[in-house]
BALOBA-1460 file (C-alpha; in Angstrom, 3 decimals):
// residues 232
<rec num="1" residu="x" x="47.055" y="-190.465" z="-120.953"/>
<rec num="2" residu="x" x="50.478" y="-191.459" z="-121.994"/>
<rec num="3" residu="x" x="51.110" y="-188.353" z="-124.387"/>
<rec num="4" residu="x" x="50.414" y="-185.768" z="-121.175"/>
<rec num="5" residu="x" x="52.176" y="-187.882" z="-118.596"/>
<rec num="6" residu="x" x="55.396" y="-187.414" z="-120.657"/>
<rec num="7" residu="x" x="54.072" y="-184.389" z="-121.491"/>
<rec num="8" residu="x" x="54.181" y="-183.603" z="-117.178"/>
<rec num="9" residu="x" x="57.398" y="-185.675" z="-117.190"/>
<rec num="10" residu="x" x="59.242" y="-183.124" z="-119.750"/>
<rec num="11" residu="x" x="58.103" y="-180.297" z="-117.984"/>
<rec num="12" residu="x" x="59.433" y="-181.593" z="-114.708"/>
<rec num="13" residu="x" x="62.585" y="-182.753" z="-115.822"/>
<rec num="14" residu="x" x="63.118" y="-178.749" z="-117.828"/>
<rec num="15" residu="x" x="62.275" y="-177.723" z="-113.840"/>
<rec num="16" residu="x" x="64.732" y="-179.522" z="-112.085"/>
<rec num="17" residu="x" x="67.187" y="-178.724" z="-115.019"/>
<rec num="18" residu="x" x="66.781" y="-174.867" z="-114.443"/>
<rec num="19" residu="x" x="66.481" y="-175.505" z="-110.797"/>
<rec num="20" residu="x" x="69.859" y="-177.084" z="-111.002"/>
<rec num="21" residu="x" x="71.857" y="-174.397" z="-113.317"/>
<rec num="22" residu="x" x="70.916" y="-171.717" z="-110.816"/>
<rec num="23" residu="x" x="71.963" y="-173.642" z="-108.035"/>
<rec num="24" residu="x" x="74.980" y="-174.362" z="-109.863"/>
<rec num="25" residu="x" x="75.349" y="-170.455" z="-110.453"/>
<rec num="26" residu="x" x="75.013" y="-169.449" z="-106.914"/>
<rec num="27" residu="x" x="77.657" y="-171.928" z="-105.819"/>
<rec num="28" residu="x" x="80.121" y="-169.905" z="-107.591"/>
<rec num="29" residu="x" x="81.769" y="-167.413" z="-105.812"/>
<rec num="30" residu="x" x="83.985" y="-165.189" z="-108.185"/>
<rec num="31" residu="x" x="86.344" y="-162.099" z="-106.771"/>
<rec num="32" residu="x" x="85.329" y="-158.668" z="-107.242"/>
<rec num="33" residu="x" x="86.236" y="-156.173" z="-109.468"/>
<rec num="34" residu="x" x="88.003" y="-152.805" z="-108.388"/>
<rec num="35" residu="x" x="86.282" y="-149.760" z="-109.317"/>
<rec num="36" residu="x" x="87.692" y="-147.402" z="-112.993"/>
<rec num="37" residu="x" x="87.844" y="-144.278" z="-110.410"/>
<rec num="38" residu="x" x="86.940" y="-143.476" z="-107.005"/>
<rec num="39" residu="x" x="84.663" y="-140.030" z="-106.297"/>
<rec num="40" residu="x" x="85.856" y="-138.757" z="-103.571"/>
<rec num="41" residu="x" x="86.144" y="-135.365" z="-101.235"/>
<rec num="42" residu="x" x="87.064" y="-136.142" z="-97.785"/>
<rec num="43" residu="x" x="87.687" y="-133.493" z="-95.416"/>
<rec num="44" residu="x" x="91.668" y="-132.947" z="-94.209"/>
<rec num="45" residu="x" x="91.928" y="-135.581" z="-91.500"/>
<rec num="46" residu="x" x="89.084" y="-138.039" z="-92.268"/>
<rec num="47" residu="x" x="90.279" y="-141.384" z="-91.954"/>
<rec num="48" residu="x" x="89.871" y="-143.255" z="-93.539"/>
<rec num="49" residu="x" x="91.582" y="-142.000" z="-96.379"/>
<rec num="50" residu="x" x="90.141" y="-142.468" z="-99.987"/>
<rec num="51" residu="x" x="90.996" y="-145.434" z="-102.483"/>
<rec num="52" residu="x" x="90.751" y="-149.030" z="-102.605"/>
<rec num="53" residu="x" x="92.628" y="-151.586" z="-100.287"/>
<rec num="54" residu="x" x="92.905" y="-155.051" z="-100.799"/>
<rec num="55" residu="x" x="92.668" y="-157.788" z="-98.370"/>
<rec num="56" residu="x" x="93.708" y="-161.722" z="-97.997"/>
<rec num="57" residu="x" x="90.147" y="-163.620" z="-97.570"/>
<rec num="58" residu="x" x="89.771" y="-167.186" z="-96.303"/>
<rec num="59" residu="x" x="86.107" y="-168.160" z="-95.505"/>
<rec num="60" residu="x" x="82.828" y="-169.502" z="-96.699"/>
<rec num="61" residu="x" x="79.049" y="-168.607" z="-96.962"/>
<rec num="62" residu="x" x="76.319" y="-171.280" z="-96.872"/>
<rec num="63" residu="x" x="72.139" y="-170.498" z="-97.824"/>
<rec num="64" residu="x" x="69.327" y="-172.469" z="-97.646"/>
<rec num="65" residu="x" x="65.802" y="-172.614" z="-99.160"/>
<rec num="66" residu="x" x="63.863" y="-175.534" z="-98.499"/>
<rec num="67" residu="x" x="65.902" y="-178.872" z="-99.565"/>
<rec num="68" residu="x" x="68.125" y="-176.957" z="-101.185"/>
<rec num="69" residu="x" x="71.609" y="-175.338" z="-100.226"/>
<rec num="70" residu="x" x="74.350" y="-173.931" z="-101.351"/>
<rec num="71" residu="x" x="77.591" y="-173.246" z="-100.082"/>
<rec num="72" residu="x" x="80.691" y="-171.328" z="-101.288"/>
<rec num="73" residu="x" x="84.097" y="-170.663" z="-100.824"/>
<rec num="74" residu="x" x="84.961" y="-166.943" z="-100.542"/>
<rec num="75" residu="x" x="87.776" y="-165.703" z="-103.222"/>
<rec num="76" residu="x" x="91.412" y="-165.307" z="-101.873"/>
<rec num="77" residu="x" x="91.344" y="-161.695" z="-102.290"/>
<rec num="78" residu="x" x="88.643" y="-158.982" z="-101.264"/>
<rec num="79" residu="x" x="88.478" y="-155.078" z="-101.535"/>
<rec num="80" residu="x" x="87.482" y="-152.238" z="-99.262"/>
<rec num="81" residu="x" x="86.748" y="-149.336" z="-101.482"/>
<rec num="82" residu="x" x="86.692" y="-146.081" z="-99.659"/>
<rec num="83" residu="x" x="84.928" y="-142.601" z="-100.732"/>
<rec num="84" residu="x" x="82.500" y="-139.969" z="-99.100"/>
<rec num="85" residu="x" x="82.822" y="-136.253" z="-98.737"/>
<rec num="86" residu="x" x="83.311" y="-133.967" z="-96.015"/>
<rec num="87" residu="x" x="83.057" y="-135.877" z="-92.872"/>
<rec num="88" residu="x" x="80.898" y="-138.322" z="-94.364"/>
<rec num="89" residu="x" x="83.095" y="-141.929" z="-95.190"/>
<rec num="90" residu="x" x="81.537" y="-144.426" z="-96.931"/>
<rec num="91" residu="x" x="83.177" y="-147.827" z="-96.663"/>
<rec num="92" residu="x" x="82.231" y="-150.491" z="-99.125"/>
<rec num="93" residu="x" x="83.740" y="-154.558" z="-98.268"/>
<rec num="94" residu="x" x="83.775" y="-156.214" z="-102.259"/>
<rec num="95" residu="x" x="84.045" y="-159.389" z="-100.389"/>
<rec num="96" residu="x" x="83.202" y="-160.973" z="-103.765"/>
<rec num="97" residu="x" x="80.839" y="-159.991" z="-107.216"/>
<rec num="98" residu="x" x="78.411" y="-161.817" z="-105.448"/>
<rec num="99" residu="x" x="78.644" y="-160.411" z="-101.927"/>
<rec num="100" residu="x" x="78.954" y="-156.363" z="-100.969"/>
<rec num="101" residu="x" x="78.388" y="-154.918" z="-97.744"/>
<rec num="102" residu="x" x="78.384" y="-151.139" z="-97.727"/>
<rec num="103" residu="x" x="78.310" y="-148.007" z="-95.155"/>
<rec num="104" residu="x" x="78.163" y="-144.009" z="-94.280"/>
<rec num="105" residu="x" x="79.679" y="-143.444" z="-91.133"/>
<rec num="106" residu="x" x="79.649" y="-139.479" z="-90.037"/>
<rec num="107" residu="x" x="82.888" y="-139.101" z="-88.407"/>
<rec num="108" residu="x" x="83.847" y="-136.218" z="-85.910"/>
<rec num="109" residu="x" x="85.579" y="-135.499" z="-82.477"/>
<rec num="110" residu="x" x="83.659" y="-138.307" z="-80.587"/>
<rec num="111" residu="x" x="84.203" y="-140.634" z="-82.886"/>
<rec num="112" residu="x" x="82.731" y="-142.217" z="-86.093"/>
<rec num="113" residu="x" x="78.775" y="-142.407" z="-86.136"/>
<rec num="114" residu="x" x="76.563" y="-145.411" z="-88.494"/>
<rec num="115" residu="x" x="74.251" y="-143.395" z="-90.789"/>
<rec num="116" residu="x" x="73.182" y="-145.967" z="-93.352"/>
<rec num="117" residu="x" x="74.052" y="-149.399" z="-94.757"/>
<rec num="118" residu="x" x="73.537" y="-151.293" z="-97.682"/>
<rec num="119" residu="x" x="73.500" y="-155.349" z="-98.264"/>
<rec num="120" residu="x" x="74.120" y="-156.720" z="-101.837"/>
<rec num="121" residu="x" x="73.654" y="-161.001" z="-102.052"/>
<rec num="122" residu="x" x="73.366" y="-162.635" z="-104.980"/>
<rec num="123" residu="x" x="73.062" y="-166.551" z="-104.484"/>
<rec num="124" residu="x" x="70.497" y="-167.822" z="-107.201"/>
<rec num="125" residu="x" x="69.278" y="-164.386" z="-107.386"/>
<rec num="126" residu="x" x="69.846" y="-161.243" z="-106.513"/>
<rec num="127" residu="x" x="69.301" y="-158.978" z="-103.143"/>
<rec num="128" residu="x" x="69.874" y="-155.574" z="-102.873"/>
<rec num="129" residu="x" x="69.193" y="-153.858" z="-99.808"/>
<rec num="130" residu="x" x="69.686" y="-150.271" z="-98.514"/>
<rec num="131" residu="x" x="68.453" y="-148.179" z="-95.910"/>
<rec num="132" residu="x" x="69.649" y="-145.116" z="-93.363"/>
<rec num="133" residu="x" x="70.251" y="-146.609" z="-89.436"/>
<rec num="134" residu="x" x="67.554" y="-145.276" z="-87.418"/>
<rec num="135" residu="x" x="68.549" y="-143.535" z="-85.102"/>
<rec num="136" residu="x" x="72.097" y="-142.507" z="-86.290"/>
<rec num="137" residu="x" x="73.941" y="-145.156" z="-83.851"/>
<rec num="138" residu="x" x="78.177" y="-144.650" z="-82.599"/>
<rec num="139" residu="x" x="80.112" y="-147.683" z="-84.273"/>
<rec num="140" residu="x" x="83.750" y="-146.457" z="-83.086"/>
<rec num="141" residu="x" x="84.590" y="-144.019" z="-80.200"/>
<rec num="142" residu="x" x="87.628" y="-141.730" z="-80.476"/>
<rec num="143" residu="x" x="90.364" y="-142.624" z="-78.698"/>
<rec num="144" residu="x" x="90.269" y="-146.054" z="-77.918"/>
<rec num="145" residu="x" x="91.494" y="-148.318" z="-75.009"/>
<rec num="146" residu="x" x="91.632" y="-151.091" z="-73.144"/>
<rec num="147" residu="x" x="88.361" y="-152.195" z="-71.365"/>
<rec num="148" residu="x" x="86.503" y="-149.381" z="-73.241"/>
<rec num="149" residu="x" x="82.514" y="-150.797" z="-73.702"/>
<rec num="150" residu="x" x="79.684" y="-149.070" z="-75.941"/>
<rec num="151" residu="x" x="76.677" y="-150.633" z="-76.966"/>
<rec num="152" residu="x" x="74.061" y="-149.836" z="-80.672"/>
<rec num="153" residu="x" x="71.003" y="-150.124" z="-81.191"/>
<rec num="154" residu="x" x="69.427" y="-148.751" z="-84.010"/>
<rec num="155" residu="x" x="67.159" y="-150.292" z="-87.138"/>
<rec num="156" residu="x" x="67.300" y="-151.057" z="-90.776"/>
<rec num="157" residu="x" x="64.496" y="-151.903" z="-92.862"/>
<rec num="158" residu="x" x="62.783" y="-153.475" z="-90.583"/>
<rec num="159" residu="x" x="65.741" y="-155.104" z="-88.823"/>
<rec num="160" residu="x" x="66.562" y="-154.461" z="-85.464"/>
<rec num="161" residu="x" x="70.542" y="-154.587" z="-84.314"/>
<rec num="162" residu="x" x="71.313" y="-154.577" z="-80.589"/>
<rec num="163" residu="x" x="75.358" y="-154.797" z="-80.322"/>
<rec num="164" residu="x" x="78.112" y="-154.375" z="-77.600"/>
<rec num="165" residu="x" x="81.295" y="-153.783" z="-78.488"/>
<rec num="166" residu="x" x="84.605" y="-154.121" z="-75.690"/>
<rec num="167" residu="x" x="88.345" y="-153.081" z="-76.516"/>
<rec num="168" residu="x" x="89.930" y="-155.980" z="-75.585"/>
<rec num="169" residu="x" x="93.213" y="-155.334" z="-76.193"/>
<rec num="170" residu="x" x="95.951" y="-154.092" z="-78.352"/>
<rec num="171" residu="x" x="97.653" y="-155.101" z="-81.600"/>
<rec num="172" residu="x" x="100.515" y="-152.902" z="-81.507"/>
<rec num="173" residu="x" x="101.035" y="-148.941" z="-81.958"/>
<rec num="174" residu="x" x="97.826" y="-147.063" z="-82.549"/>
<rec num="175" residu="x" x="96.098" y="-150.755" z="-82.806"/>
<rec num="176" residu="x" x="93.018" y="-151.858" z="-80.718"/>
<rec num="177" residu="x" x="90.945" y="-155.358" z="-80.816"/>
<rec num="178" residu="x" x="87.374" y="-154.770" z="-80.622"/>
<rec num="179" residu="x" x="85.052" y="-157.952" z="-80.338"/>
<rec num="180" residu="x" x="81.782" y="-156.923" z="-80.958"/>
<rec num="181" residu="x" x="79.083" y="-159.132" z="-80.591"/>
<rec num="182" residu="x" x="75.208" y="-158.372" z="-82.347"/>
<rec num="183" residu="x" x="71.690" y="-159.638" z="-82.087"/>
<rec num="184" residu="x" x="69.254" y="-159.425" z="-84.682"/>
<rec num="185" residu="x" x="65.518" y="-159.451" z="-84.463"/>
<rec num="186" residu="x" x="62.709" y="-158.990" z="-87.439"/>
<rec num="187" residu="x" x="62.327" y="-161.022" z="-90.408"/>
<rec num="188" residu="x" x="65.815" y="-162.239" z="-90.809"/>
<rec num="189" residu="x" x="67.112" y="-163.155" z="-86.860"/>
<rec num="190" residu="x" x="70.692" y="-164.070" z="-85.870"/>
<rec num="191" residu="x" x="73.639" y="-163.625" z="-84.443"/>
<rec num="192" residu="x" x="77.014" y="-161.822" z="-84.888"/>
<rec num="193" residu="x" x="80.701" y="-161.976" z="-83.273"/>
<rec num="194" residu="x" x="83.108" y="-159.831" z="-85.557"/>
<rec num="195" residu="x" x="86.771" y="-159.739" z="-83.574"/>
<rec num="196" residu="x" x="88.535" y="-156.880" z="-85.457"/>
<rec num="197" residu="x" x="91.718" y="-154.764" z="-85.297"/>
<rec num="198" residu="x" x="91.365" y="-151.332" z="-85.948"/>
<rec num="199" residu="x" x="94.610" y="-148.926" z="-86.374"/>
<rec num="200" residu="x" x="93.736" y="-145.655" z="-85.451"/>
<rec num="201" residu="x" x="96.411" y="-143.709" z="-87.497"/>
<rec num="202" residu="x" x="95.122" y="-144.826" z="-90.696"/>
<rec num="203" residu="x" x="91.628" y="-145.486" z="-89.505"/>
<rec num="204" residu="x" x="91.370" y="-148.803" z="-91.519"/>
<rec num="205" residu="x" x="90.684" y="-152.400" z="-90.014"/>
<rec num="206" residu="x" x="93.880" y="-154.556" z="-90.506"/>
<rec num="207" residu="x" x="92.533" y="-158.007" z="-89.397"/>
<rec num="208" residu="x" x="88.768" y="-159.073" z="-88.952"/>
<rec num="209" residu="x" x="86.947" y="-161.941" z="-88.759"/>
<rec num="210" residu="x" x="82.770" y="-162.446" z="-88.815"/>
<rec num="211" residu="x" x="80.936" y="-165.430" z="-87.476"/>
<rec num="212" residu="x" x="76.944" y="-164.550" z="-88.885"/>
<rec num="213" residu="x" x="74.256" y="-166.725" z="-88.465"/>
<rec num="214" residu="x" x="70.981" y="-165.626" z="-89.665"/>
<rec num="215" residu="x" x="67.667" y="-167.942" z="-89.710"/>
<rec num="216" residu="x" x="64.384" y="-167.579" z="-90.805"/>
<rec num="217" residu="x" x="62.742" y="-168.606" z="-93.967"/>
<rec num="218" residu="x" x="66.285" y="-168.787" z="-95.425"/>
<rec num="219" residu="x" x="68.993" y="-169.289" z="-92.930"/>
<rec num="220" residu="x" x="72.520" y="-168.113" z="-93.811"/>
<rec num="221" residu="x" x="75.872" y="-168.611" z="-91.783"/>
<rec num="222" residu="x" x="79.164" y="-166.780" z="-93.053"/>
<rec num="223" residu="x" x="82.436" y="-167.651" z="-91.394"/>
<rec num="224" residu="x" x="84.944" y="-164.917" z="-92.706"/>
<rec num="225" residu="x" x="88.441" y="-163.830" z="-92.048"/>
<rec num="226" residu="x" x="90.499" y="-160.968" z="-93.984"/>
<rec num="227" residu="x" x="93.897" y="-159.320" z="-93.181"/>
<rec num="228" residu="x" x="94.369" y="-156.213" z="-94.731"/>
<rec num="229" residu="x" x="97.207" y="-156.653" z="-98.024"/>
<rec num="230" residu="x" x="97.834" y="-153.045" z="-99.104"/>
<rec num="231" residu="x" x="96.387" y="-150.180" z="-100.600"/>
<rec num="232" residu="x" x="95.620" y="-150.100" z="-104.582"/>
């Protein structure tokens, strides 16, 4: 009795060890590596333009799985990493290793149009998901200004976004704020308010910040701000 009661005590105590280095692992947070070379064609005009930008971070991300959680402070610096061909942008925030939201917006003379998005979380282990919107949904009119409204609605894997955006005011020449504000239905359910600041000459966002909070099986909250640094 005594040899397989330590027996069961050993193998609990190698448990909670390995249990503990992974959660130890996914508390780390570590900043993201630029790409060697960026592939890219974009059509004269398509903004934005092609490279990698770098922006200031300040934030956190918190998960939870049953009794445990872990939570995370964001690096100081993030990238946006920008490629795509023709009319076709794809935009890809390097928020951290650990943490990569991508997308392909379509852009033309209405305005730029969400064709696909892809979610990369790694906190213990890893999740990798990507999928086209369905139906193709507007993310940013042309021409923005004050009091302009639009609303999306479109799917991804499964998930469900319904989202209203408003211009609600201006951050200086070419500048706009947009609050948009998102609900999510499906497996993962939340909410979203991103308030962002988007320069139309360059086509890039110069200040944003995201307040997500997703529940489910595993609820996650991420409370983000970044201010765009420069380009390179």
């Amino acid at each position: 009795m005594r040899k397989w009661l330590l027996v069961a005590l050993l193998t609990v105590a190698a448990t909670v060890t390995v249990v503990l280095l992974f959660v130890r692992r996914g508390e780390k947070s570590t900043t993201a590596a630029p790409p060697t070379t960026v592939q890219a064609a974009l059509a004269p005009g398509v903004l934005p333009r092609a490279g990698v930008y770098r922006y200031a971070q300040t934030g956190w991300e918190e998960a939870k799985a049953g009794p445990l959680k872990i939570r995370r402070t964001f690096p100081k610096t993030g990238l946006l990493v920008v490629s795509g061909s023709g009319h076709l942008v794809q935009e890809e925030w390097r928020y951290s290793n650990q943490h990569l939201e991508a997308t392909r917006l379509l852009v033309d003379a209405t305005g730029r149009h969400l064709t696909w998005e892809r979610t990369r979380l790694t906190i213990v282990i890893t999740q990798d998901d990507a999928e086209r919107t369905r139906p193709v949904t507007l993310d940013t009119p042309a021409h923005l200004h004050v009091g302009q409204r639009w609303r999306q609605a479109y799917a991804v894997n499964g998930i469900h976004t319904v989202s209203t955006s408003v211009v609600t005011g201006r951050c200086g020449s070419g500048c706009f704020v947009v609050v948009a504000t998102s609900t999510v239905s499906g497996a993962h359910p939340g909410t979203e308010r991103d308030v962002s600041w988007e320069n139309e000459q360059t086509g890039l966002t110069v200040r944003e910040t995201i307040d997500r909070t997703i529940g489910g099986a595993f609820p996650y909250t991420m409370r983000l701000t970044v201010k765009l640094l420069g380009k390179g």
